[in-house]
BALOBA-1460 file (C-alpha; in Angstrom, 3 decimals):
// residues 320
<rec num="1" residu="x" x="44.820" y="-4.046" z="31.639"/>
<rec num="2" residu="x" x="43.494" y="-5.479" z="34.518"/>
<rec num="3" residu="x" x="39.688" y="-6.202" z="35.528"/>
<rec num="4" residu="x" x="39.529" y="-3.565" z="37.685"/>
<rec num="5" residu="x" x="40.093" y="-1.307" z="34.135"/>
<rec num="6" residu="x" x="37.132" y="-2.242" z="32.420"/>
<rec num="7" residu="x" x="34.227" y="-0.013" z="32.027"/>
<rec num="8" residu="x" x="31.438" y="-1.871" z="34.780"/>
<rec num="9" residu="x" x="28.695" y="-1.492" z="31.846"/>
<rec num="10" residu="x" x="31.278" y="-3.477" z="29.680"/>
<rec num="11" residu="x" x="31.366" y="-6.235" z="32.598"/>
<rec num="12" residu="x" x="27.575" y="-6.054" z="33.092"/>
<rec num="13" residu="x" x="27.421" y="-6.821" z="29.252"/>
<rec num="14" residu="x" x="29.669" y="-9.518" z="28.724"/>
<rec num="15" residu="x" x="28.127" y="-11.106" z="32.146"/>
<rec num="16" residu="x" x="25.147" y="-11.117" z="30.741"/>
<rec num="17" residu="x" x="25.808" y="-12.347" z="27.333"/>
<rec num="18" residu="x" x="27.834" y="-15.265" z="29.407"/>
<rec num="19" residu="x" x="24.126" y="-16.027" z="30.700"/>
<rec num="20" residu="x" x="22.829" y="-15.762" z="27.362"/>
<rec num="21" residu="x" x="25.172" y="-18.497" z="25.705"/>
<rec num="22" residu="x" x="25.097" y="-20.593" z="28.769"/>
<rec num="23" residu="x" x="21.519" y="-20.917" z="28.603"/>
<rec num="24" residu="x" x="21.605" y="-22.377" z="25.141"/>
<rec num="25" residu="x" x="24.397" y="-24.352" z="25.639"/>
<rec num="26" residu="x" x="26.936" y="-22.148" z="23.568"/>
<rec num="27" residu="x" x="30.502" y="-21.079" z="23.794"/>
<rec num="28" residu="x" x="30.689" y="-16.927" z="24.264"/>
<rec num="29" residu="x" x="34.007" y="-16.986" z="23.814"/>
<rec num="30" residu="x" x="33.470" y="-18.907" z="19.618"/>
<rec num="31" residu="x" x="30.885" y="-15.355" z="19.505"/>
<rec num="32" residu="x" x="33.219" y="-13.211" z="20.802"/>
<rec num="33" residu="x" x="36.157" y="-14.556" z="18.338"/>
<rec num="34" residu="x" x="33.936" y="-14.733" z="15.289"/>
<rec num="35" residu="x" x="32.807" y="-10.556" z="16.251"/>
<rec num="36" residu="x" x="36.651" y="-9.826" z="16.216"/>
<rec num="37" residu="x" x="36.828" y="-11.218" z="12.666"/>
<rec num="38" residu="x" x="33.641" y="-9.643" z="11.177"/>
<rec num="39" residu="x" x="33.743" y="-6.782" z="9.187"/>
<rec num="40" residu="x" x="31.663" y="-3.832" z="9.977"/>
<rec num="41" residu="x" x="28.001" y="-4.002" z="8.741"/>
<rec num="42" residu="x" x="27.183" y="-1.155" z="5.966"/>
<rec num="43" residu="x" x="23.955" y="0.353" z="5.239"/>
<rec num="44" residu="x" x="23.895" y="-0.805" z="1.768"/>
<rec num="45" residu="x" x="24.654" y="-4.954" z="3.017"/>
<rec num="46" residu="x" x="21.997" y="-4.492" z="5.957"/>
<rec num="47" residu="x" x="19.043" y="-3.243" z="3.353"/>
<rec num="48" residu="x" x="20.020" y="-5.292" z="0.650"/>
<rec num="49" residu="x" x="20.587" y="-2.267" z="-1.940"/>
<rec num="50" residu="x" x="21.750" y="-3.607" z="-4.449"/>
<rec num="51" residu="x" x="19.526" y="-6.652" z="-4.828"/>
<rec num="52" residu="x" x="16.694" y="-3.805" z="-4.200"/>
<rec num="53" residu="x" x="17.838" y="-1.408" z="-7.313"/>
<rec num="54" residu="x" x="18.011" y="-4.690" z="-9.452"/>
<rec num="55" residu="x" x="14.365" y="-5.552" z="-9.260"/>
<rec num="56" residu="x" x="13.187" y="-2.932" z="-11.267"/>
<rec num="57" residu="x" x="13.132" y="-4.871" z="-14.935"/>
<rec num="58" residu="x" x="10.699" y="-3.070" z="-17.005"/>
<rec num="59" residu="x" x="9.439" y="-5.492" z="-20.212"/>
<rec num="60" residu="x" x="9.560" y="-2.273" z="-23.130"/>
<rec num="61" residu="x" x="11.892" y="0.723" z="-23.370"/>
<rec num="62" residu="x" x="9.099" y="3.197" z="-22.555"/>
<rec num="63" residu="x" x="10.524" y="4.513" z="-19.424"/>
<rec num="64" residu="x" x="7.690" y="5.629" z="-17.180"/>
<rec num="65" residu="x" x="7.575" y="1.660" z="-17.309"/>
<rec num="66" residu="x" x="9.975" y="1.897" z="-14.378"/>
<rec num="67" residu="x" x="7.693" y="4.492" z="-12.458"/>
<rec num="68" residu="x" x="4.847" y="2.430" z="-12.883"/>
<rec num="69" residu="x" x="6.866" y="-0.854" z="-11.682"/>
<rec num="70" residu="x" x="8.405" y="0.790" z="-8.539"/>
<rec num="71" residu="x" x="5.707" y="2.352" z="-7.619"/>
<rec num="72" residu="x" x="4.234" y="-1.441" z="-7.190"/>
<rec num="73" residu="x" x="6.958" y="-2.408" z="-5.416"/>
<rec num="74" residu="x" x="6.361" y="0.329" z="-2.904"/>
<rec num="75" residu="x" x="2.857" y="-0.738" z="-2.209"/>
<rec num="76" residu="x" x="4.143" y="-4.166" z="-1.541"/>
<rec num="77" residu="x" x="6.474" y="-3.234" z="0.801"/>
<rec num="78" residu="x" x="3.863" y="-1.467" z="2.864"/>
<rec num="79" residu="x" x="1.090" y="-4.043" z="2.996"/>
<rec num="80" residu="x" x="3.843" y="-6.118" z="4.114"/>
<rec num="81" residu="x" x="4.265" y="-3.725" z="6.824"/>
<rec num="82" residu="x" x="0.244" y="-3.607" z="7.489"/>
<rec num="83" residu="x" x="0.370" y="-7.348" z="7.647"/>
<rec num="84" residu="x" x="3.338" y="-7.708" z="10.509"/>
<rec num="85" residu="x" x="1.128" y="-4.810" z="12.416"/>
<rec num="86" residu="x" x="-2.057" y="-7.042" z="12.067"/>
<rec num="87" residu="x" x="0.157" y="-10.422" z="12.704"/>
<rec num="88" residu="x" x="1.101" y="-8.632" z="16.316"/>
<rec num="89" residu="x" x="-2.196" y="-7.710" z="17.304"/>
<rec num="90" residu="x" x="-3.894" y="-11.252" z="16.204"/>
<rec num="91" residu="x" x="-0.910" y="-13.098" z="18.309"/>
<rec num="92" residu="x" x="-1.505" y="-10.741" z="21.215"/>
<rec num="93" residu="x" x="-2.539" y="-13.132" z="23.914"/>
<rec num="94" residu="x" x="-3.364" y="-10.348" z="26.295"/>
<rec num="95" residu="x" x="-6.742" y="-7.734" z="26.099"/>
<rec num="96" residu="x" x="-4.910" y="-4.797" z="26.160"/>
<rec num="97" residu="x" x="-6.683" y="-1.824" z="24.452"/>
<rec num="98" residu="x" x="-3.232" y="0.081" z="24.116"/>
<rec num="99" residu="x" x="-1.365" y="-2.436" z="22.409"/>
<rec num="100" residu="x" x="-3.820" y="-2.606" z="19.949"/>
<rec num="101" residu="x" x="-4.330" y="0.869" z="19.308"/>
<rec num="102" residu="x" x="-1.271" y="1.643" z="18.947"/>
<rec num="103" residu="x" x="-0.720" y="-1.329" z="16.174"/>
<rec num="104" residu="x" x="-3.905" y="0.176" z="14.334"/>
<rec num="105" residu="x" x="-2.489" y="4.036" z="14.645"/>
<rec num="106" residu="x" x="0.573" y="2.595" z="12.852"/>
<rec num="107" residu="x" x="-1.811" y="0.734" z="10.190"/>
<rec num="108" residu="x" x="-3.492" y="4.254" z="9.753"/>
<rec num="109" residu="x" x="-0.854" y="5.851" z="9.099"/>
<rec num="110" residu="x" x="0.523" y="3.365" z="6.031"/>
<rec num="111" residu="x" x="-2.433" y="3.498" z="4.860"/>
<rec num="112" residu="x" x="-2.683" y="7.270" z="4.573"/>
<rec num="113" residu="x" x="0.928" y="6.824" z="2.702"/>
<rec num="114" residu="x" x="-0.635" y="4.400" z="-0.141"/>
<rec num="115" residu="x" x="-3.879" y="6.720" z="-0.507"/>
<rec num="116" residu="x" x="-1.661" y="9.694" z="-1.278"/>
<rec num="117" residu="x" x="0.985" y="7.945" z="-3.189"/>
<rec num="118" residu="x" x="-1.176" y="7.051" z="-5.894"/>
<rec num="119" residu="x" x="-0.178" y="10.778" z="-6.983"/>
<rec num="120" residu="x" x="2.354" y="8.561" z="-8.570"/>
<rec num="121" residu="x" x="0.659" y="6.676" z="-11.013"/>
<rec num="122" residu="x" x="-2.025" y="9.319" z="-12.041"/>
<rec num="123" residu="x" x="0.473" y="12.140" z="-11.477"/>
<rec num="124" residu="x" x="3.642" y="10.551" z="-12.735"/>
<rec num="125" residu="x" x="3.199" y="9.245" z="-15.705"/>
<rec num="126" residu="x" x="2.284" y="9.627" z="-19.419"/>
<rec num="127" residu="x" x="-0.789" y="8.342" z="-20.529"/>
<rec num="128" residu="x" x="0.085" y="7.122" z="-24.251"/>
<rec num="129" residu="x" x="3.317" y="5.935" z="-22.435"/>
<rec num="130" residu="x" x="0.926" y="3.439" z="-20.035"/>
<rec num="131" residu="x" x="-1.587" y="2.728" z="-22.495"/>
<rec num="132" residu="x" x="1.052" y="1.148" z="-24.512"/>
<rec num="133" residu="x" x="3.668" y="-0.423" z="-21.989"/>
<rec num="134" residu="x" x="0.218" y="-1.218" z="-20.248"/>
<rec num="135" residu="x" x="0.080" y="-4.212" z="-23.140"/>
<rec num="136" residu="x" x="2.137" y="-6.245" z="-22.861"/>
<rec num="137" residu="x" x="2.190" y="-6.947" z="-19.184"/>
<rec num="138" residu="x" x="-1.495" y="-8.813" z="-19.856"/>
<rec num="139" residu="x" x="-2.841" y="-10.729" z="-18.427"/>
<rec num="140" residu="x" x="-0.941" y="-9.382" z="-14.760"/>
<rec num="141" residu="x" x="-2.614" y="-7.319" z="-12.648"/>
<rec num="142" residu="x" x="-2.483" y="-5.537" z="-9.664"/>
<rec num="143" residu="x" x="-6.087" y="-7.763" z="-8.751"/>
<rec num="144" residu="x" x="-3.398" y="-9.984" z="-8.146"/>
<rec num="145" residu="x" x="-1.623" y="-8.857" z="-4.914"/>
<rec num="146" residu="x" x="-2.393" y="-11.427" z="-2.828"/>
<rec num="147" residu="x" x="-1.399" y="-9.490" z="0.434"/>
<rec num="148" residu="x" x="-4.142" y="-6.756" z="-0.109"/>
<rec num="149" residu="x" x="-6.433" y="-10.036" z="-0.105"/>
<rec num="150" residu="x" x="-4.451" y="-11.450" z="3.447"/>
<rec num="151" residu="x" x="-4.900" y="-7.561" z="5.197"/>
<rec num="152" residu="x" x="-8.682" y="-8.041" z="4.228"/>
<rec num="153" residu="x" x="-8.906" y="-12.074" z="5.402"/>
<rec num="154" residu="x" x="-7.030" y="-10.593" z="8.711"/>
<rec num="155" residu="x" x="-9.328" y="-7.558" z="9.125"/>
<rec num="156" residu="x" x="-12.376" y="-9.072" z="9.408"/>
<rec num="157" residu="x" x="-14.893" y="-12.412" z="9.360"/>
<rec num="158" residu="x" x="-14.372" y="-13.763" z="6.256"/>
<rec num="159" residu="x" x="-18.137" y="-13.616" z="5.391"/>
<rec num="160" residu="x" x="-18.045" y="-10.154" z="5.102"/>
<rec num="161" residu="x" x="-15.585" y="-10.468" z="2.317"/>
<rec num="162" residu="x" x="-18.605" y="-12.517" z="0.031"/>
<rec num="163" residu="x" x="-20.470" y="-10.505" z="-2.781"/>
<rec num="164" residu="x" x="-22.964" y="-7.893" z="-2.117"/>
<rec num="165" residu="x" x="-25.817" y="-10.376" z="-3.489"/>
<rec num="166" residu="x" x="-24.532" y="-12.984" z="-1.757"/>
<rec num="167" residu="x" x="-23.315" y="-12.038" z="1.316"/>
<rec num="168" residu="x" x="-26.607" y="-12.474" z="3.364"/>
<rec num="169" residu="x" x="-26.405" y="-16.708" z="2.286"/>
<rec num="170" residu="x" x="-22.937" y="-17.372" z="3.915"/>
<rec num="171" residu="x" x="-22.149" y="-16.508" z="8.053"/>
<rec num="172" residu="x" x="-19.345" y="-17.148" z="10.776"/>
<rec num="173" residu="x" x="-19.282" y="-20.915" z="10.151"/>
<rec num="174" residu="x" x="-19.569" y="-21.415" z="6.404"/>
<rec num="175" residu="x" x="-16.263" y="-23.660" z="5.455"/>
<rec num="176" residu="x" x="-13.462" y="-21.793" z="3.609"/>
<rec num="177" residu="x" x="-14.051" y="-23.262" z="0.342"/>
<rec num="178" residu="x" x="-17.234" y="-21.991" z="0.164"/>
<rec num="179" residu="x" x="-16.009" y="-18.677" z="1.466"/>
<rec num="180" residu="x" x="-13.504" y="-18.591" z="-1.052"/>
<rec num="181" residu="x" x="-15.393" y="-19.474" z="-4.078"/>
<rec num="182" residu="x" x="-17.563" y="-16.450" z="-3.231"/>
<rec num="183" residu="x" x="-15.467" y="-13.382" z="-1.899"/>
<rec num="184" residu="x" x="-16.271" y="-10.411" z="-3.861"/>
<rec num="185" residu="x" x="-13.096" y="-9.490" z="-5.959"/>
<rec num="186" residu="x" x="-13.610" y="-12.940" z="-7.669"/>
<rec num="187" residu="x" x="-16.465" y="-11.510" z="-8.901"/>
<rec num="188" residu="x" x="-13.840" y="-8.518" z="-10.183"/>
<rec num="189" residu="x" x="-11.967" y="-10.743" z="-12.838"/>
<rec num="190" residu="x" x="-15.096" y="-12.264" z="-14.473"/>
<rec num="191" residu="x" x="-14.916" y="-11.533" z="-18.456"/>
<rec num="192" residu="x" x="-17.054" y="-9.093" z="-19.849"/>
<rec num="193" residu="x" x="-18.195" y="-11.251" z="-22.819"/>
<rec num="194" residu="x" x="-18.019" y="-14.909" z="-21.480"/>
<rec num="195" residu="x" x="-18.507" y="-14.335" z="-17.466"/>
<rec num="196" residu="x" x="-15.526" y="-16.884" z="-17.470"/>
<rec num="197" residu="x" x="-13.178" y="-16.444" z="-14.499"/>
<rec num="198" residu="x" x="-10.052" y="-14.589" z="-16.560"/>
<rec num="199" residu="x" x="-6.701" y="-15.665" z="-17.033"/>
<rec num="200" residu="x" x="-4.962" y="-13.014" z="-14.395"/>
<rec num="201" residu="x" x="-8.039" y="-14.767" z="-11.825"/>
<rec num="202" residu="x" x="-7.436" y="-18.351" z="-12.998"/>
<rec num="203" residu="x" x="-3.533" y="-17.604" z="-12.649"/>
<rec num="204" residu="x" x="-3.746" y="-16.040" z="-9.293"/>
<rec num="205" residu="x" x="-6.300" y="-19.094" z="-7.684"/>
<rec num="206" residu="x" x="-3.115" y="-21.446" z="-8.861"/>
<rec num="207" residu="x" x="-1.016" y="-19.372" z="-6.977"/>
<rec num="208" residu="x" x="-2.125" y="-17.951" z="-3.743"/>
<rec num="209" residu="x" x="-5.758" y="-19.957" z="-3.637"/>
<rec num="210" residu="x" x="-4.550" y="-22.843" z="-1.100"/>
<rec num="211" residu="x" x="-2.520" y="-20.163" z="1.373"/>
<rec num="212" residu="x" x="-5.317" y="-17.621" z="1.447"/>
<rec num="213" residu="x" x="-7.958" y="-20.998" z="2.202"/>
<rec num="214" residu="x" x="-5.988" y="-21.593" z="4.665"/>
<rec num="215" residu="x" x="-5.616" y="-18.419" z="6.183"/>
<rec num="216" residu="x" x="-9.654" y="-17.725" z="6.174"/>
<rec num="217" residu="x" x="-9.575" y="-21.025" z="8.794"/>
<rec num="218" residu="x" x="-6.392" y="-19.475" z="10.465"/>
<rec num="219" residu="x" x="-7.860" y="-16.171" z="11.472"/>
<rec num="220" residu="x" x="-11.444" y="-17.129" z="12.049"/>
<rec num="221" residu="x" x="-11.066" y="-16.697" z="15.148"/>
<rec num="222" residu="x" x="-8.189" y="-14.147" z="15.630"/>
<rec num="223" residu="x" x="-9.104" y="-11.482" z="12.609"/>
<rec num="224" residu="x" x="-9.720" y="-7.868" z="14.060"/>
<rec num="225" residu="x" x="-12.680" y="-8.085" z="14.594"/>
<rec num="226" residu="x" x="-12.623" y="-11.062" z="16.630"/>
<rec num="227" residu="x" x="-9.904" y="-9.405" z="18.699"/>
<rec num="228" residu="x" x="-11.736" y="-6.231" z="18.929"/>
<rec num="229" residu="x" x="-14.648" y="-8.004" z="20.568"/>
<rec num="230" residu="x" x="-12.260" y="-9.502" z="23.120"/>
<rec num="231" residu="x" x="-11.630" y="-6.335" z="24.727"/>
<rec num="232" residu="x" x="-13.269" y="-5.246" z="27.851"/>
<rec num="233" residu="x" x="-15.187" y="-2.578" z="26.766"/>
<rec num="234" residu="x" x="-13.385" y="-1.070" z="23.963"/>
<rec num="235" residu="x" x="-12.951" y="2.958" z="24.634"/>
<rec num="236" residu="x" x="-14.657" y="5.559" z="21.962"/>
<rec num="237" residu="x" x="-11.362" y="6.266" z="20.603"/>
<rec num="238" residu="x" x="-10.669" y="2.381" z="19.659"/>
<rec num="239" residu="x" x="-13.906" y="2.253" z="17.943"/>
<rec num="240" residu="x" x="-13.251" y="5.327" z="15.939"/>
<rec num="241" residu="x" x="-9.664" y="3.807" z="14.771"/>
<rec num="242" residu="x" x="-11.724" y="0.796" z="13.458"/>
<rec num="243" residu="x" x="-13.988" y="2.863" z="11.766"/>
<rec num="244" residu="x" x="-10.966" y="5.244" z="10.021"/>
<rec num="245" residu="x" x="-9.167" y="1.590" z="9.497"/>
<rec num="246" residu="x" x="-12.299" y="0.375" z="7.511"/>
<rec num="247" residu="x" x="-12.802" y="3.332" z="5.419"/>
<rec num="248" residu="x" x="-9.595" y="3.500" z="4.242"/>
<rec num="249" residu="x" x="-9.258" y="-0.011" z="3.298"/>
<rec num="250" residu="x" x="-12.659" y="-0.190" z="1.708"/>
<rec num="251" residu="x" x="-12.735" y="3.260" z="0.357"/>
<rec num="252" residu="x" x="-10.378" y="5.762" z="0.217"/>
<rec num="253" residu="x" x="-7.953" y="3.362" z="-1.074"/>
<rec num="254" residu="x" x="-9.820" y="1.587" z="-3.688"/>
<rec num="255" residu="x" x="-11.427" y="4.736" z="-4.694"/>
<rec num="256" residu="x" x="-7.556" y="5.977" z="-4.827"/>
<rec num="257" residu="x" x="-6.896" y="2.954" z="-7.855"/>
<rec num="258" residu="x" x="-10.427" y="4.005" z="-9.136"/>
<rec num="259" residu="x" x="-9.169" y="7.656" z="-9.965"/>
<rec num="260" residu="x" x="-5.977" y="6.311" z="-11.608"/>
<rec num="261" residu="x" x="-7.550" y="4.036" z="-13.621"/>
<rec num="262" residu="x" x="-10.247" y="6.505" z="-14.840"/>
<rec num="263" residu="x" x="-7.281" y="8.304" z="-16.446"/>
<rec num="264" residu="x" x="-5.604" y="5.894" z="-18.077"/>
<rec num="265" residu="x" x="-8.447" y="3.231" z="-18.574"/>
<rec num="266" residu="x" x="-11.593" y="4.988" z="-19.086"/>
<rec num="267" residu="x" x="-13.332" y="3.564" z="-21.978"/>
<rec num="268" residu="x" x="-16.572" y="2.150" z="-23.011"/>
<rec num="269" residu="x" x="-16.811" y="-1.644" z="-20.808"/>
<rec num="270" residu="x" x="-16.864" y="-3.286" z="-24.090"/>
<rec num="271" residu="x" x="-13.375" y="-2.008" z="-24.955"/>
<rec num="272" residu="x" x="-11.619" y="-2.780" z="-22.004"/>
<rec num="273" residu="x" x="-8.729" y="-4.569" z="-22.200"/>
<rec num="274" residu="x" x="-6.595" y="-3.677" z="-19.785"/>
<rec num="275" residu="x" x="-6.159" y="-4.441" z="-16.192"/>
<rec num="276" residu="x" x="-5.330" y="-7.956" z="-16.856"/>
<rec num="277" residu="x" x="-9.307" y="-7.893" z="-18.291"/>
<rec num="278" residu="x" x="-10.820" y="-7.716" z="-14.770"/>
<rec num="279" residu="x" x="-14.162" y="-5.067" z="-14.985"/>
<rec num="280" residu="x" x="-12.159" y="-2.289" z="-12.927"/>
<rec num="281" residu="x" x="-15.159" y="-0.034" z="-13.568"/>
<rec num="282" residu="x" x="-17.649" y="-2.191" z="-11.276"/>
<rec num="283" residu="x" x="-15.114" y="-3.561" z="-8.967"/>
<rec num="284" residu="x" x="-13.235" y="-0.847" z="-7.766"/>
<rec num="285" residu="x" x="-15.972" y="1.615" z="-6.740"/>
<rec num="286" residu="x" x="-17.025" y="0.979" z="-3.080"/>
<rec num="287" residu="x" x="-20.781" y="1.674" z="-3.622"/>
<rec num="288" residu="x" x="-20.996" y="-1.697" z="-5.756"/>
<rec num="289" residu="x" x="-19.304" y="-3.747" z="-3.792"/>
<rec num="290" residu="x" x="-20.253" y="-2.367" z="-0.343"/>
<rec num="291" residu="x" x="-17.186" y="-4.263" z="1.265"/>
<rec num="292" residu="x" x="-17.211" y="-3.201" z="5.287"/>
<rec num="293" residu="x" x="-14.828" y="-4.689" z="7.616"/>
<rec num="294" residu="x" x="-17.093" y="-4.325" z="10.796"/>
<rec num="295" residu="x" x="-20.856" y="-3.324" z="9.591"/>
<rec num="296" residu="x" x="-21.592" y="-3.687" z="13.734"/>
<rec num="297" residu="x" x="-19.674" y="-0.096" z="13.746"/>
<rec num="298" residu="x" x="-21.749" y="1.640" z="11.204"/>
<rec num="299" residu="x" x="-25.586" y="3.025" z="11.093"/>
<rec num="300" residu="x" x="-27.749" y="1.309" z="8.056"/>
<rec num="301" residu="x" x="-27.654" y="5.279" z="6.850"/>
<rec num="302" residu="x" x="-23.635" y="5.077" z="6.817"/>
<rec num="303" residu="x" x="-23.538" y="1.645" z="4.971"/>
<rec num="304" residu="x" x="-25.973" y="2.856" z="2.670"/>
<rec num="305" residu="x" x="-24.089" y="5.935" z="1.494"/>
<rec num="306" residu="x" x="-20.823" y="3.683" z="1.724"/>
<rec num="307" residu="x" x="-18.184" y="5.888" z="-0.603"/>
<rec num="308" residu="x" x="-20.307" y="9.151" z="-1.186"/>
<rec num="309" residu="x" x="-18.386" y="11.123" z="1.035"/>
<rec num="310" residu="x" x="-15.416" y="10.460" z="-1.115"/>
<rec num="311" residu="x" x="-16.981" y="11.648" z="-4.170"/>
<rec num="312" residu="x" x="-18.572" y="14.740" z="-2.561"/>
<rec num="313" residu="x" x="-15.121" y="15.799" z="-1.737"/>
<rec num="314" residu="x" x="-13.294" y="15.414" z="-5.054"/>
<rec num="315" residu="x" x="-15.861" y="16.735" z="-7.072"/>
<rec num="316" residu="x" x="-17.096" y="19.701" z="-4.671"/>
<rec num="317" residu="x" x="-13.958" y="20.632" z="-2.459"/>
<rec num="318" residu="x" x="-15.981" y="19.080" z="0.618"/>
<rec num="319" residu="x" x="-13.855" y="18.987" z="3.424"/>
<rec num="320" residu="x" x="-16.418" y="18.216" z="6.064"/>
């Protein structure tokens, strides 16, 4: 077969993968031989299956166990994704409105996925089955998912993130330490009988506590928020994606967890002893904690009734 033979597409490729390789210096014709040797690439190699289906390893032989940790894994797997959205927008060097809309409509929508999932846990399993299983996995928790804690560092000015009591003592320039030290959900893990940070808080500052310091400093000035106000006169529509972004980070979600642990959990504060020993029943609602990515978007009325919409609607059928 001659040159003349060849498809011209086929030519136009392998020119330009010749332009490729010469550009860095390497052979095309080394590629070329090791793509003749290769075997063909299988769905189960390219997603890892079986590594995935091995990383379910439940600690009893109750087996909702196995619900409860995949269903875990799951929400891992898509803050992961909410994180690479919110890594694209923050490295955007340009102002362009569309870009980040679109990154925020695909945020939206993951989010919308988690809310509704938690069908799973409240849904899908038995509760004498969790309530015992539930034991011996102390003093983990899912308090300790340091990624939910990066999507809310990334979201917004880190000062927003402080206590309710607190939160009017700290501002843009307040050094990550003392950020840290003070961001609401440490307030979360605080033992009922001692006020002692707990083991599942004490355990996850060892951890994660240096890489989310140093991401507070890292997206100071490239968080959402900061981005948002970088663009020439952000449309209606953007600002009303913010808004849906920070209620169902800050509510709907939370308030998601909140209904699943009220099933399986609820029980005099005294008693608790679950949940790694973090004080679910004061952390998770939003009306205590009043966390709000970008106040600047909502009326004093709307921060003041932050979360009562939610309620409204589960208890009455509101759909308003």
């Amino acid at each position: 077969m001659n040159q003349q033979q060849f498809d011209p597409k086929i030519l136009d490729k392998i020119q330009q993968l010749q332009d490729k390789f010469k550009a860095s210096g390497q052979d095309m014709v080394s590629y070329l031989e090791g793509l003749l040797y290769a075997d063909y690439l299988t769905y189960w190699e390219y997603i890892n299956l079986d590594v995935l289906l091995s990383l379910q390893q439940p600690k009893t032989s109750f087996k909702d166990e196995k619900i409860f940790i995949i269903y875990h894994q799951i929400t891992e797997l898509y803050f992961k994704l909410i994180i690479s959205e919110m890594e694209q927008i923050s490295d955007q060097n340009q102002k362009s409105e569309e870009f980040f809309k679109t990154r925020l409509e695909r945020i939206l929508m993951y989010f919308d996925h988690l809310i509704s999932s938690f069908a799973m846990m409240w849904k899908g399993m038995e509760r004498e089955q969790f309530l015992k299983f539930r034991m011996s996995l102390l003093p983990s928790s899912g308090f300790q998912s340091a990624q939910f804690r990066e999507i809310e560092l990334m979201a917004t000015d880190a000062f927003h993130l402080v206590e309710l009591s607190k939160r009017n003592e700290f501002d843009y320039h307040t050094p990550a330490d003392d950020l840290f030290e003070n961001l609401y959900w440490q307030k979360g893990a605080i033992e009922l009988a001692t006020g002692e940070k707990t083991l599942t808080l004490k355990n996850f500052e060892l951890k994660y506590g240096k890489q989310l310091k140093s991401l507070i400093e890292e997206y100071r000035r490239k968080n959402l928020w900061q981005k948002y106000m970088d663009l020439d006169s952000p449309s209606q529509e953007m600002t009303e994606l913010m808004r849906k972004f920070d209620l169902k980070a800050n509510v709907f979600w939370p308030l998601a967890h909140y209904k699943s642990a009220v099933r399986y959990l609820q029980k005099d504060p005294v008693d608790i002893a679950a949940t790694g020993g973090t004080n679910w029943q004061k952390y998770l609602p939003p009306r205590f904690q009043k966390v709000i990515f970008f106040p600047e978007l909502w009326t004093e009325e709307e921060m003041e009734e932050w979360g009562k919409g939610w309620v409204i609607k589960e208890i009455f059928g509101d759909e308003s």
